[in-house]
C-alpha positions in Angstrom: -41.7 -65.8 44.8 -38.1 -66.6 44.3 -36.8 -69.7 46.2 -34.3 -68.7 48.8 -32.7 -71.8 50.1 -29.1 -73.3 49.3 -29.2 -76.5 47.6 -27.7 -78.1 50.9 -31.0 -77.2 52.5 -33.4 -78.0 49.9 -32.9 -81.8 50.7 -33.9 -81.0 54.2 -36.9 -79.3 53.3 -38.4 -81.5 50.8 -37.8 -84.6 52.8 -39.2 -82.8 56.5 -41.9 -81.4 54.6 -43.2 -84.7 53.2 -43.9 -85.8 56.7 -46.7 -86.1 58.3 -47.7 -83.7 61.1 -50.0 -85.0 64.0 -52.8 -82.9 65.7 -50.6 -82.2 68.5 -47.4 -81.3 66.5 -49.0 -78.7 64.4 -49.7 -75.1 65.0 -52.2 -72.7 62.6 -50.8 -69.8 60.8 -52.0 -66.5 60.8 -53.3 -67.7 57.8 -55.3 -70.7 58.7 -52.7 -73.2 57.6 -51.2 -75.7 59.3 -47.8 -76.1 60.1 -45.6 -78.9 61.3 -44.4 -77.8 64.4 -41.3 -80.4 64.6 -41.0 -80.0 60.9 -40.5 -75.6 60.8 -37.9 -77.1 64.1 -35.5 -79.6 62.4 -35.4 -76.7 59.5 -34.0 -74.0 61.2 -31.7 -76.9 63.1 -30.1 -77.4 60.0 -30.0 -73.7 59.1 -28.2 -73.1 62.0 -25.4 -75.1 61.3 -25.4 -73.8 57.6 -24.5 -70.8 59.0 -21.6 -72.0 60.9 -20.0 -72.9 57.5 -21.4 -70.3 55.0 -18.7 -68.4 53.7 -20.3 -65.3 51.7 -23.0 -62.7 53.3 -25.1 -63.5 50.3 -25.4 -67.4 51.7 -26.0 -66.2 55.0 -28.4 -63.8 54.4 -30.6 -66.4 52.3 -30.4 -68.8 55.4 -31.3 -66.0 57.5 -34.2 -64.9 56.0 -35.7 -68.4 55.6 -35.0 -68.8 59.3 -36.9 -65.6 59.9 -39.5 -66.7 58.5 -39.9 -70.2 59.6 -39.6 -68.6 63.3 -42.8 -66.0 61.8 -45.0 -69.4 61.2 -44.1 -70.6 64.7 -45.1 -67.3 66.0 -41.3 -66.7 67.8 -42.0 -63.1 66.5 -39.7 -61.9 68.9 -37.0 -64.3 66.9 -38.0 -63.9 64.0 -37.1 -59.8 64.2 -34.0 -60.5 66.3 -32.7 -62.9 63.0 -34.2 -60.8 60.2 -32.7 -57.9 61.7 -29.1 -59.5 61.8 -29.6 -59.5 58.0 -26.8 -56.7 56.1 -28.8 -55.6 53.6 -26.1 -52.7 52.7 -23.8 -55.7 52.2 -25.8 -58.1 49.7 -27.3 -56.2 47.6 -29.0 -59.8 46.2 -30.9 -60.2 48.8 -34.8 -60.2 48.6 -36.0 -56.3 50.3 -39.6 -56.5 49.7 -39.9 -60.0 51.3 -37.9 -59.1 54.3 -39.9 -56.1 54.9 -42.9 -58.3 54.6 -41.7 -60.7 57.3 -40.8 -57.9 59.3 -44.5 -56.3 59.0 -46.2 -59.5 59.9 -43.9 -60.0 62.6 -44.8 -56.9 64.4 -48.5 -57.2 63.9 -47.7 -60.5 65.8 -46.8 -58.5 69.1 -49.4 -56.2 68.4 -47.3 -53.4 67.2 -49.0 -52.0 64.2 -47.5 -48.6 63.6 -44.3 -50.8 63.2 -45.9 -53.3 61.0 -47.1 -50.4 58.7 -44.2 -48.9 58.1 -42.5 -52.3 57.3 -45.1 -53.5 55.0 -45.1 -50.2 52.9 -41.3 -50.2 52.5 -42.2 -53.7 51.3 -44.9 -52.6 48.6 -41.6 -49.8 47.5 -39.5 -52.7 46.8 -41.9 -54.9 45.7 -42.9 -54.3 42.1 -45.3 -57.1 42.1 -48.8 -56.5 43.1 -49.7 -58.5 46.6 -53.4 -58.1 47.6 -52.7 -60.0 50.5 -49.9 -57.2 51.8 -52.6 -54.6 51.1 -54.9 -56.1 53.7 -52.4 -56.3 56.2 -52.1 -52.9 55.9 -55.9 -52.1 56.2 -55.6 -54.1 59.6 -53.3 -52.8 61.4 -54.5 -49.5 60.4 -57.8 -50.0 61.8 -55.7 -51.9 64.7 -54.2 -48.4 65.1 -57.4 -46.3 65.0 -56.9 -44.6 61.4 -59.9 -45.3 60.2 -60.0 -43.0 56.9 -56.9 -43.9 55.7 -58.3 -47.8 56.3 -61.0 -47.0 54.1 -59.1 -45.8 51.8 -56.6 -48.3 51.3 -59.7 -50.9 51.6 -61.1 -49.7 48.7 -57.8 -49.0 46.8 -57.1 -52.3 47.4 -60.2 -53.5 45.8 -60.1 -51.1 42.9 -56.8 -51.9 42.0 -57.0 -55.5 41.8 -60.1 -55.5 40.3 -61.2 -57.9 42.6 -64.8 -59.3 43.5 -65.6 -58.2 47.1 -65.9 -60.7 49.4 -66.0 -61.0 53.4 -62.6 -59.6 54.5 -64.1 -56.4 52.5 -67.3 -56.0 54.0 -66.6 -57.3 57.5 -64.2 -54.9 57.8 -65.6 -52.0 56.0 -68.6 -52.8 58.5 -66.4 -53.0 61.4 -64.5 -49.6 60.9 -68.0 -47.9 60.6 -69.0 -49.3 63.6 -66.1 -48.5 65.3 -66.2 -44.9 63.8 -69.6 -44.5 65.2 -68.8 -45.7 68.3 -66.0 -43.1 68.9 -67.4 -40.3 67.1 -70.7 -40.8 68.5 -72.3 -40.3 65.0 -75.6 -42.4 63.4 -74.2 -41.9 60.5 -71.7 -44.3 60.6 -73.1 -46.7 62.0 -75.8 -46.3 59.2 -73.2 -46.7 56.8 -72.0 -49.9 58.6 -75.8 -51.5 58.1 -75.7 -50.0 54.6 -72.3 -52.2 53.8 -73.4 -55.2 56.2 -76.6 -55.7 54.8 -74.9 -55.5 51.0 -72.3 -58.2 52.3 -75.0 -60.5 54.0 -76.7 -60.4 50.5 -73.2 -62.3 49.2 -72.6 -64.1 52.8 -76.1 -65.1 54.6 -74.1 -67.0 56.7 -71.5 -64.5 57.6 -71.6 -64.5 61.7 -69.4 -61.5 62.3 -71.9 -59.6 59.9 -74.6 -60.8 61.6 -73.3 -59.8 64.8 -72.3 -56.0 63.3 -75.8 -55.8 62.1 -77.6 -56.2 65.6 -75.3 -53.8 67.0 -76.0 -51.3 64.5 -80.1 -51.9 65.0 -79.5 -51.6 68.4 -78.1 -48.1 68.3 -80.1 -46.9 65.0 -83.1 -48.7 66.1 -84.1 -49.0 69.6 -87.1 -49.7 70.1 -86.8 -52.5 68.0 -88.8 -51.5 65.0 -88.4 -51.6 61.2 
């Protein structure tokens, strides 16, 4: 991804980012990455008074979005859409679309708004000509977030095909889960028969998988009451 910082900020970065962040001052991404919370702080500090003195909407757009997305990390989602939103794209026609649509999407899927987040995140895969698995399971979430459950499954496995990529847990745990949840609502065994079918195939690949483990009893409990095989 294309760096998007002015060389006054670089310094900043590279010199807050080689600090070291204590238990307390550090916060997990949606990710599972840690953060320095102080750090992501003193950054958009210094981007703030950037802005004060940038004198093109090119400059300030590029310290806008990397403000937008430092807030994102923080979870300041609410911020983060309030700053990314300030950006003209109709006036700088240099800055980066399909990255500030991501931000966007993952912003909204912060607060819980997933129809949002969709719609951001696709007009991010239209700009984006490079290939982002990770984007394509954001969408599978928040569509199963939002209830569409064929159109998850298809994008699941799109996902997948495209990429050529090896399944692994995100792809059976929620494949599993959408089942489940498809059985649940449309009151039909056989989706909840399918969602053994794919847990059992994940738990061959992930004995240890607890979320699998848990879909599987709660499939056996419906399909198989009374308890036997």
């Amino acid at each position: 991804m294309k760096r998007l910082y002015p060389l006054t900020l670089l310094t900043v970065l590279a010199v807050s980012m080689g600090n070291c962040a204590s238990t307390e001052d550090s916060v997990r991404t949606s990710a599972g990455s840690k953060i320095n919370t102080s750090s992501h702080l003193s950054q958009i500090d210094q981007i703030d008074r950037e802005l004060k003195s940038a004198q093109t909407e090119e400059a300030k757009s590029k310290l806008l979005l990397a403000k937008g997305r430092l807030q994102l990390e923080l979870g300041k989602y609410d911020d983060s859409i309030g700053t990314l939103s300030a950006i003209n794209v109709a006036k700088n026609a240099t800055v980066n679309t399909g990255e500030l649509n991501l931000y966007l999407g993952k912003a909204y899927i912060g607060k819980n708004q997933y129809s949002k987040a969709i719609l951001y995140l696709n007009q991010s895969e239209k700009l984006d000509k490079v290939y982002n698995p990770e984007r394509k399971k954001l969408v599978v979430q928040s569509l199963v977030a939002e209830r569409e459950y064929y159109p998850a499954l298809a994008a699941l496995t799109k996902t997948y095909h495209k990429g050529n990529q090896k399944k692994d847990e995100f792809y059976y745990e929620t494949a599993a889960k959408t089942y489940l949840k498809m059985g649940f609502e449309y009151k039909n065994s056989s989706f909840y028969q399918k969602s053994l079918q794919v847990t059992n195939m994940g738990l061959e690949d992930f004995p240890e998988n607890e979320m699998l483990k848990s879909i599987q009893r709660d499939c056996l409990e419906v399909l198989q009451p009374d308890g036997k095989l």
